[in-house]
N, C-alpha and C positions, 0 to 999 in steps of 0.2 A: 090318396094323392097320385095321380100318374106323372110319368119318366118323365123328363123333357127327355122332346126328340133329338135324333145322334145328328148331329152335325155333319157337314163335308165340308171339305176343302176345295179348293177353284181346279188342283189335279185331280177330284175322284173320276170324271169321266178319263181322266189318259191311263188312269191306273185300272179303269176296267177296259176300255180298248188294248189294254198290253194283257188284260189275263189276270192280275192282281186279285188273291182273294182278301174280300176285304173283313172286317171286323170287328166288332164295337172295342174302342182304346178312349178310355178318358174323356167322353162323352161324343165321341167323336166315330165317325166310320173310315177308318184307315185299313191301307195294303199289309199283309202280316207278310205274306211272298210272293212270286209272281212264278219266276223257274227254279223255285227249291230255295232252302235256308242256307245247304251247304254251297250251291252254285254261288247263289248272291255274296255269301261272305268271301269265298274266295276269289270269285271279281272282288272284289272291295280289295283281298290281299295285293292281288295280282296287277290290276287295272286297275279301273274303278266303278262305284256303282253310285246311285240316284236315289236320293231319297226325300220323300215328303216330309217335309215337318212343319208345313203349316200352322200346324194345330197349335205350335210353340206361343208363350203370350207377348208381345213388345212392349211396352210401360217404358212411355215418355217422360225425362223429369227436366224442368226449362226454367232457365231465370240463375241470377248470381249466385242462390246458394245449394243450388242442384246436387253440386258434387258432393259438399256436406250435407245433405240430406243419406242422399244415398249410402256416404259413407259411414252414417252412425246405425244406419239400416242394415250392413254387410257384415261379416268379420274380417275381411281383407280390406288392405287399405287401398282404396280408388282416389285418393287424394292426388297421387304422386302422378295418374295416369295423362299422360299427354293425347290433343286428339288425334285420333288414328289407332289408338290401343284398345285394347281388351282385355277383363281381368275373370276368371271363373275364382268362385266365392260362395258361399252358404248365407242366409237369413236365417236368423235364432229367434227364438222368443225369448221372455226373461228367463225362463229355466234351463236356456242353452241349449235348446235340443232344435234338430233342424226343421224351420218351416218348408224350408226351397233351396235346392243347389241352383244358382242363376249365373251368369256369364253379363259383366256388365259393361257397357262401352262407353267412352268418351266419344260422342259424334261430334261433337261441338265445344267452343271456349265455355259457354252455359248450358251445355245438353247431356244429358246422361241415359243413356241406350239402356234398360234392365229387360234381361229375355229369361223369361221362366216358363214352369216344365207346366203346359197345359192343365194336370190333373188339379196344379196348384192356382191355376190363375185369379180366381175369386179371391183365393185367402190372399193372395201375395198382391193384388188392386190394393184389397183393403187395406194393406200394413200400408203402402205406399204414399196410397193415397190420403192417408188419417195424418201421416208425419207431411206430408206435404203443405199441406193447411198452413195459409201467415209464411212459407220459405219459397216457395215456387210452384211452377204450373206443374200438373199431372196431368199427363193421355193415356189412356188405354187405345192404345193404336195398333191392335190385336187383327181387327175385323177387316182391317185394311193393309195389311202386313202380310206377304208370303215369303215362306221361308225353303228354303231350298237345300239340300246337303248334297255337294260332288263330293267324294271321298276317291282316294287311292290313288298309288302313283304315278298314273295315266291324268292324273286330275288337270294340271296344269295344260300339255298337252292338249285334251280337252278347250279350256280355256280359249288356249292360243290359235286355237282351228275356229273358232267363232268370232276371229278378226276383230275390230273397233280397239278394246283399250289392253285390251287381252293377256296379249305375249306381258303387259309390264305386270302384270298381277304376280309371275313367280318370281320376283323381287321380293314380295312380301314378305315380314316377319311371321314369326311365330305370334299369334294373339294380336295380329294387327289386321289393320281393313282397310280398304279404300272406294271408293266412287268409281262405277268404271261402267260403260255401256253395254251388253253383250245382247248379239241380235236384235236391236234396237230397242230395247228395254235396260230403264235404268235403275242400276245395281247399286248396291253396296256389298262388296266381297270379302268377306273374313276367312283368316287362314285359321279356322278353329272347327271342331268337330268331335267324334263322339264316339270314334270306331279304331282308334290306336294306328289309323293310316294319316301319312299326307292328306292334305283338300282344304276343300273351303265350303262357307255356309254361305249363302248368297240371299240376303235380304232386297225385295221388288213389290211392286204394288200386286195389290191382291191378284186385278183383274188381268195383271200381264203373263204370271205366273205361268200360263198353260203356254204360251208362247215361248217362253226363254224354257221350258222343259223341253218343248217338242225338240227347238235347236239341237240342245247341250244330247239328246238322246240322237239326233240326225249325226253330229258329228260325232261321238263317243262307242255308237255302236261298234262302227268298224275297228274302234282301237277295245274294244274287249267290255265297254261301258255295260252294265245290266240295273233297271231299275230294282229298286233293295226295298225291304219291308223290315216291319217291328221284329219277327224273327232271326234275322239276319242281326240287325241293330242288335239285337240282346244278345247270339253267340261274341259278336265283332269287341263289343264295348267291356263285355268278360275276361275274355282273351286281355284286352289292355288295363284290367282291374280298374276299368270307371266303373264309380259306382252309380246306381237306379234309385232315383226317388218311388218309396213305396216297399222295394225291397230290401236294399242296402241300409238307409237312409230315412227318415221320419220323425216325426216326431217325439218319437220314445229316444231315440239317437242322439245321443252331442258329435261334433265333428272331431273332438278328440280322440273317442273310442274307436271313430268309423276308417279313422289311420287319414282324415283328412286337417291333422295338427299344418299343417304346411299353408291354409286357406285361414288360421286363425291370426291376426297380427298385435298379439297385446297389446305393443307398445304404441299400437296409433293415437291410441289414446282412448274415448269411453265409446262403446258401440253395445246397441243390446245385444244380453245373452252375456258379454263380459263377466260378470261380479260370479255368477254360476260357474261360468268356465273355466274363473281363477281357482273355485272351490275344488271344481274336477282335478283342477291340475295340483294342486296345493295334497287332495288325498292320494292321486295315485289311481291310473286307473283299473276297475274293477275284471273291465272284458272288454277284450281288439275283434275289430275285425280282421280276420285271416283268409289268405287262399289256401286251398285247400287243393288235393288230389285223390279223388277214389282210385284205393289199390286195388278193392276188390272189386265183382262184377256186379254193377249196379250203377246206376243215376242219380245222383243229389239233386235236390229241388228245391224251391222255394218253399220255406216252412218244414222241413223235415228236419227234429229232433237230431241233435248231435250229442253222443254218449261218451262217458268217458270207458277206458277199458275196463271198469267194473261195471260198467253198463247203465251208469246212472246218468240221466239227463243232466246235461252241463252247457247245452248252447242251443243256438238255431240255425238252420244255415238259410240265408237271405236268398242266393242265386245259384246256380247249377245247371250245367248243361255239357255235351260233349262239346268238345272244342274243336272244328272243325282245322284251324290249323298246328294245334297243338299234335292235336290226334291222341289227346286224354279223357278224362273226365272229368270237370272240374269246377269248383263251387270258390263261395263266399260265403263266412258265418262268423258270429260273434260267438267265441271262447273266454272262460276264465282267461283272466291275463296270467295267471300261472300256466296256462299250458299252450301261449300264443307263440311259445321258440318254435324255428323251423325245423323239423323234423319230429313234432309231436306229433304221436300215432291215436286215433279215435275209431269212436264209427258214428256214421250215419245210419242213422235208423229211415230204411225204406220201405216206407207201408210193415214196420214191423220185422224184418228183417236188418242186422246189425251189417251193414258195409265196413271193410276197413277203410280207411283214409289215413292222411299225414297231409301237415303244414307245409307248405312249400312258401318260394321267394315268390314274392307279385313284382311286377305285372307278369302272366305268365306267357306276354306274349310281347313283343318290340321291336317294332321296325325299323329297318337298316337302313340307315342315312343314307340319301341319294348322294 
């Protein structure tokens, strides 16, 4: 059977006129950098940077019982959420364990916004759209959806130099959005994001998308703006211990383990994945995920064995990378819950060689209130 072919997004031509190398991500042909991982993340720290995320899925859910649909589909409670809000949240299946980390919005008195993580979009149509059936309308309004991320403290700034509705946008709350024009393309701006900095995610019609980038990079450059890639995204999103579907996160994972207990709301009442995750909680869990710091000389990565000091395999570490503003090394992995205290000493086994490491406090990295 052959591939299906890689997909692009309505920016791959701006991301090759800037230099972008590109590279197949989740079916898709996206920028991993343009002027380096460490450049881009620290624009991101410092100023800010640009990044595509097109690829993201948008799943429409319409009609009076939208938000109870959705809400029996989530572990958080979207009930409560008024329009103009945003809630991030996980999909279970019955066993508890995570289909989708998703970000869900109230656009509407009957609309419910679900944005999930590209690799996942098929599986997560299908849950959606199977409970939707007899409660309300479903769109897969993906194809037609561009997505945008300004990130960093310059973001606003940004913004406000591209006149129309602009300047009111840094009013915004945290996890709220609003309607707003910028360069004559119209917006929906969320102050949500994925890199532990200020910004916002700016949802626009597919086809306008190259136009409101070119803008936001006309007027951004000069204040320090750099378009950002997948490599950046993954130091940036580390650094603030979000976790990665794929690596963090999956379906062998429940959100209890993954330390995203704070996304589960028993009390809303029944939502799948529930009856499993009372059981989770009810035993005790078996293994956290942890941040982690390599003491010795060496790199954690994705998938390399974690030992205990007698050198016997006892975890995995999910993520790993230097940390570009930390100026460490430093990873994500599931531990026995017996040795998840901070300051438990292990190694990482790299390519066969035993690293030392220790547990440290997450996030390992947190930006200072403007």
């Amino acid at each position: 059977m052959s591939e299906q072919p890689l997909r692009r997004t309505p920016l791959y031509e701006e991301h090759k006129k800037l230099g972008g190398r590109i590279v197949p991500f989740a079916g898709w042909e996206m920028p991993v950098q343009y002027a380096g991982i460490s450049a881009e993340h620290q624009a991101v720290r410092t100023a800010a940077g640009i990044f595509d995320v097109c690829h993201m899925g948008e799943l429409f859910l319409r009609g009076e019982h939208a938000r109870a649909v959705v809400n029996y589909l989530v572990t958080g409670d979207v009930m409560g959420l008024a329009v103009g809000q945003a809630r991030y949240t996980c999909a279970c299946n019955e066993g508890g364990t995570i289909l989708d980390d998703l970000i869900v919005y109230r656009t509407g008195e009957e609309e419910m916004l679900v944005v999930c993580n590209a690799s996942n979009r098929d599986k997560i149509v299908g849950v959606f759209q199977k409970a939707s059936v007899d409660h309300c309308d479903f769109a897969d309004e993906s194809d037609k959806t561009a997505l945008i991320a300004l990130q960093g403290p310059k973001a606003f700034a940004i913004l406000a130099g591209l006149g129309g509705e602009g300047p009111g946008l840094a009013a915004l709350g945290s996890f709220h959005f609003k309607n707003a024009t910028l360069a004559g393309v119209p917006c929906r701006v969320a102050r949500t994001g994925y890199t532990g900095e200020d910004g916002v995610e700016i949802f626009c019609p597919w086809n306008d998308s190259p136009q409101l980038f070119r803008a936001l990079m006309e007027v951004g450059t000069p204040l320090g703006l750099l378009p950002a890639g997948l490599g950046a995204r993954d130091t940036l999103r580390l650094e603030a211990r979000l976790s990665l579907y794929g690596n963090d996160i999956d379906e062998t994972t429940n959100p209890l383990e993954a330390g995203l207990g704070w996304i589960v709301k028993m009390d809303k009442g029944d939502f799948v994945g529930r009856a499993a995750l009372e059981k989770v909680k009810a035993a005790g869990l078996s293994r956290k995920l942890v941040g982690f710091e390599v003491t010795g000389r060496g790199i954690a990565r994705h998938g390399y064995p974690l030992r205990d000091l007698e050198g016997k395999e006892v975890g995995l570490c999910t993520s790993g990378s230097p940390a570009p503003t930390v100026g460490k090394n430093i990873g994500l992995g599931y531990l026995p819950a017996a040795m998840a205290a901070i300051g438990t000493k292990f190694f990482v086994d790299c390519r066969g060689k035993n690293i030392e490491a220790v547990v440290v406090p997450v996030p390992f990295y947190k930006a200072k209130k403007a």
